[in-house]
Structure formats: C-alpha cells, structure tokens
C-alpha positions as CSV (number, residue, x, y, z in Angstrom):
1,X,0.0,0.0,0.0
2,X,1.3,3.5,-0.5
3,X,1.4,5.9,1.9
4,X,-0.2,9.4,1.5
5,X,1.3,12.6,0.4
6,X,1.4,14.9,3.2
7,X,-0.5,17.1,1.8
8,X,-3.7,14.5,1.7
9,X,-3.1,13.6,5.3
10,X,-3.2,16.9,6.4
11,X,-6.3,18.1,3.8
12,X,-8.3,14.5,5.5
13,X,-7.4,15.7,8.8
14,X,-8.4,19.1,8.4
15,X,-11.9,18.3,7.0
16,X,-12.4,16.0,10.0
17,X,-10.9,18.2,13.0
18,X,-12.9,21.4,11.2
19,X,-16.5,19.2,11.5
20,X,-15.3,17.8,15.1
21,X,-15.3,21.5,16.2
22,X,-18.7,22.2,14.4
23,X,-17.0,25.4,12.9
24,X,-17.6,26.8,9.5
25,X,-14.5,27.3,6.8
26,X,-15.2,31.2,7.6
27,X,-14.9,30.4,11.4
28,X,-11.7,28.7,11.2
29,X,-10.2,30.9,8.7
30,X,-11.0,33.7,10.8
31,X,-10.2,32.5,14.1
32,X,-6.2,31.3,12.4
33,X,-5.9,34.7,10.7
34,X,-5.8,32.9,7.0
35,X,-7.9,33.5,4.0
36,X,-11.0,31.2,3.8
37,X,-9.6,30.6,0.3
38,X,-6.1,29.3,1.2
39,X,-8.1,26.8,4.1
40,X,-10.4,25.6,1.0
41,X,-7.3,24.8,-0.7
42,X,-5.9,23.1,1.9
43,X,-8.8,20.9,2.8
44,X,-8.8,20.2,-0.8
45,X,-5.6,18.9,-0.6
46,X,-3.8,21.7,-2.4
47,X,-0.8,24.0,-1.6
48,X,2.2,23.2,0.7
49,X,1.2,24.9,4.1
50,X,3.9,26.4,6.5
51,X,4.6,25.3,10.0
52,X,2.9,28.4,11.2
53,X,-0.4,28.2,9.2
54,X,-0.7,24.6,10.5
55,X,-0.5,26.3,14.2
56,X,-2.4,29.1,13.5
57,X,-5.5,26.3,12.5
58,X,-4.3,23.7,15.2
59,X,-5.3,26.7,17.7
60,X,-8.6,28.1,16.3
61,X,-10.0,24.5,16.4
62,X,-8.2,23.6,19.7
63,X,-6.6,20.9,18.4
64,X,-3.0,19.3,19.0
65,X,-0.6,19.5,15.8
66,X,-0.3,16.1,15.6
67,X,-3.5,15.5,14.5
68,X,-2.8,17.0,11.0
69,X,-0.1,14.7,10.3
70,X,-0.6,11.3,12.0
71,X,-2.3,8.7,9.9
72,X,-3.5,5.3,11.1
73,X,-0.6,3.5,12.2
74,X,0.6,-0.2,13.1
75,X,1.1,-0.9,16.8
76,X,5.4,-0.9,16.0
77,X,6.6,1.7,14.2
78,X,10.2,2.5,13.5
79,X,10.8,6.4,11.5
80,X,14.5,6.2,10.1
81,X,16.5,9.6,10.2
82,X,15.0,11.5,7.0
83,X,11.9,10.4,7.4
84,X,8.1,11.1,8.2
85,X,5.7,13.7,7.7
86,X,7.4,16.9,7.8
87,X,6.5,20.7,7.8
88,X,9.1,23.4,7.3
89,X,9.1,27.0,8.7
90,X,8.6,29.9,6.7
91,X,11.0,32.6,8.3
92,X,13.9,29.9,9.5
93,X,15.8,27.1,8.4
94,X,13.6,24.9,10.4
95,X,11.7,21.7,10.1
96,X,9.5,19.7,12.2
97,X,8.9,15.7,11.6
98,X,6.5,14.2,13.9
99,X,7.4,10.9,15.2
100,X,4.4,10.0,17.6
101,X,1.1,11.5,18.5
102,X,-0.6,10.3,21.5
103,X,-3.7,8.3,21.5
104,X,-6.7,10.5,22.4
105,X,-6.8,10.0,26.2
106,X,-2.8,11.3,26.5
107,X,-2.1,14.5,25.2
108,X,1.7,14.4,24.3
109,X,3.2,14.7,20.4
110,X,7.4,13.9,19.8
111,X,9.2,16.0,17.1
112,X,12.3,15.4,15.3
113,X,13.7,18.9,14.5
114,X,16.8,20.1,12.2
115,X,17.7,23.8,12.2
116,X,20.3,25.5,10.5
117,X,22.1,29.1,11.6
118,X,20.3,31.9,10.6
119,X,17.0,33.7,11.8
120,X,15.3,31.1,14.5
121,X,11.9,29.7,14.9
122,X,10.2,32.3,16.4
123,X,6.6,31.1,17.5
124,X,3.5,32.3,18.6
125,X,1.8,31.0,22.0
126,X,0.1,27.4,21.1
127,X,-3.0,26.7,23.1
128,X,-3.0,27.6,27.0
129,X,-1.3,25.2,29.0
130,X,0.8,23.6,26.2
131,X,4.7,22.8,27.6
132,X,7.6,21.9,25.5
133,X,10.8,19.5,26.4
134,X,13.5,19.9,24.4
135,X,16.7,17.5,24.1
136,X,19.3,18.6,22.2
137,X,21.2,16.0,20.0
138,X,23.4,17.8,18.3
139,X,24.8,21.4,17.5
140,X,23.9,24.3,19.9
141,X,20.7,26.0,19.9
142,X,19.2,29.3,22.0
143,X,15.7,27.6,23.1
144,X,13.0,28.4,25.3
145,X,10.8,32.1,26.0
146,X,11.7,34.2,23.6
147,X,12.1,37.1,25.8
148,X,15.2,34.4,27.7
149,X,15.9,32.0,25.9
150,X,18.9,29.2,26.7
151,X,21.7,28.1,25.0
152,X,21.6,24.4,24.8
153,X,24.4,22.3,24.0
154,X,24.4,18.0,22.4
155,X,23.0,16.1,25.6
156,X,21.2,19.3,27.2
157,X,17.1,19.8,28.1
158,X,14.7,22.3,29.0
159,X,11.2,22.6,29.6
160,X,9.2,25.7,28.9
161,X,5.5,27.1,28.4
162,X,4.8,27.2,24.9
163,X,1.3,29.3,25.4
164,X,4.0,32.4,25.5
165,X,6.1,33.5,22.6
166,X,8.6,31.0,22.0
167,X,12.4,30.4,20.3
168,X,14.0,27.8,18.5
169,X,17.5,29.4,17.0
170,X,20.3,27.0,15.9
171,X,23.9,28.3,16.9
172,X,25.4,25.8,14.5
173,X,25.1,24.2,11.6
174,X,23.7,21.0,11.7
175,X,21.6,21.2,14.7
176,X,19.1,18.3,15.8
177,X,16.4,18.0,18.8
178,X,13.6,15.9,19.9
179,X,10.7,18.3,20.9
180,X,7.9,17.0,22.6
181,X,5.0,19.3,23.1
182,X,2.6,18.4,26.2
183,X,-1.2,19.3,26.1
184,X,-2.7,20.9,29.7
C-alpha cells in the first residue's frame, strides 16, 4: 500500500478536526488569521502549508498539531532519520517531523527537528497550558521564551511554556532535537 502525500493527510485531517469542532470554513479561517480561500485549498488537498499556518489552525480548532499529520498506524513503528511527515518553517531554516502523536486520552506529540544558523523559529503562543521539552542531540541552539531563551548544547534539556512566545535558533550548523509538546 502507498502511503499518502502529506499534503492528503493533512487536507483529510483538516476536513475532520474542522467538522469535530462544528465550525464553518469562515470560522476557522478567521479565528487562524488565513484566508478562507487558502483553508479551502488546503482541505482540498492543495498547496504546501507552512509550519505556522498549521498552528495558526491547530489553535482556532483547539486541536493538538499532531492531529494533522498522524495517519492510522501499526502498533510498532520505527521512522528512520530522514523520514516522516514533515512541515518546514517559513522565516527559519527549520523543520519539524512528527514521530508519535498520543492516543486521544494522553495529550503528548514527539518532534524530530533540524535547524540551520540563521533567523530562529520564532513562534507564537500554542493553546494555554501547552509545555515543551526539548533534548538537544546535536549542534547548539538558543531555546525556550523568547524574551530568555537558553543556549543548549548536544546532551542538554529544557522545559518551557509554549502558550507564550517561543524560540528555536540554531547556533550551529547542523543542529538536531527531539521536541515533545505536552497538552494541559
């Protein structure tokens, strides 16, 4: 069987976590801060969304990032380096890969992420309560509030509110964490 394009994972998974809220395509768009055109599109399966209008949606319906990108999966699952469904920012040499979503009753979502020098991942606040851990693998990284955030160095790990704005700014070429993002 071959696996779905991103893009239709995320268009299937937008049509059903837009009808799970019971909002309209107006709603949503409003509530993200996005054109109700580009959310047609991407319900529709076109267009390569950013990072940040993925969040901006994840938010207005109150729903964890994961659920965009996780299709049904088999009980053992092993993502090589390189791989899995990825999103890249638009301001910063940054990607995201999710690696596991939580079943419904936990509320926890693991990241692979690769940043390069240059401007960092600045984000907005995700939904209230939302924490991130972050363990840095390799490279050094300024992570955490933006207003302070850390420098983190291979081996290093911090834990932060994410429903404030937030940094993720490689120091070094070829930089590599595991984020995990933990729903209050």
């Amino acid at each position: 069987m071959q696996p779905q394009a991103p893009q239709e994972v995320i268009a299937a998974a937008l049509r059903r976590e837009r009808h799970r809220s019971g909002l309209s395509l107006t709603e949503v768009a409003r509530r993200a801060g996005i054109a109700k055109s580009t959310l047609s599109q991407l319900e529709s399966g076109a267009g390569n969304p950013s990072i940040e209008t993925l969040w901006a949606i994840c938010v207005a319906l109150d729903a964890p990032f994961s659920r965009l990108l996780d299709p049904p999966r088999p009980r053992t699952e092993v993502i090589r380096a390189g791989e899995g469904p990825t999103v890249a920012a638009v301001r910063a040499d940054y990607q995201a890969t999710l690696l596991a979503a939580c079943p419904p009753s936990a509320r926890r979502d693991v990241y692979r992420i690769t940043a390069e020098p240059g401007p960092g991942r600045l984000s907005d606040p995700h939904m209230p309560g939302v924490v991130e851990h972050v363990v840095l693998s390799a490279g050094r990284a300024l992570v955490g509030i933006a207003e302070s955030p850390t420098e983190l160095a291979p081996g290093d790990y911090i834990r932060y509110p994410a429903d404030v704005p937030h940094l993720f700014q490689a120091l070094e070429g070829g930089t590599h964490a595991v984020l995990l993002n933990e729903y209050g």
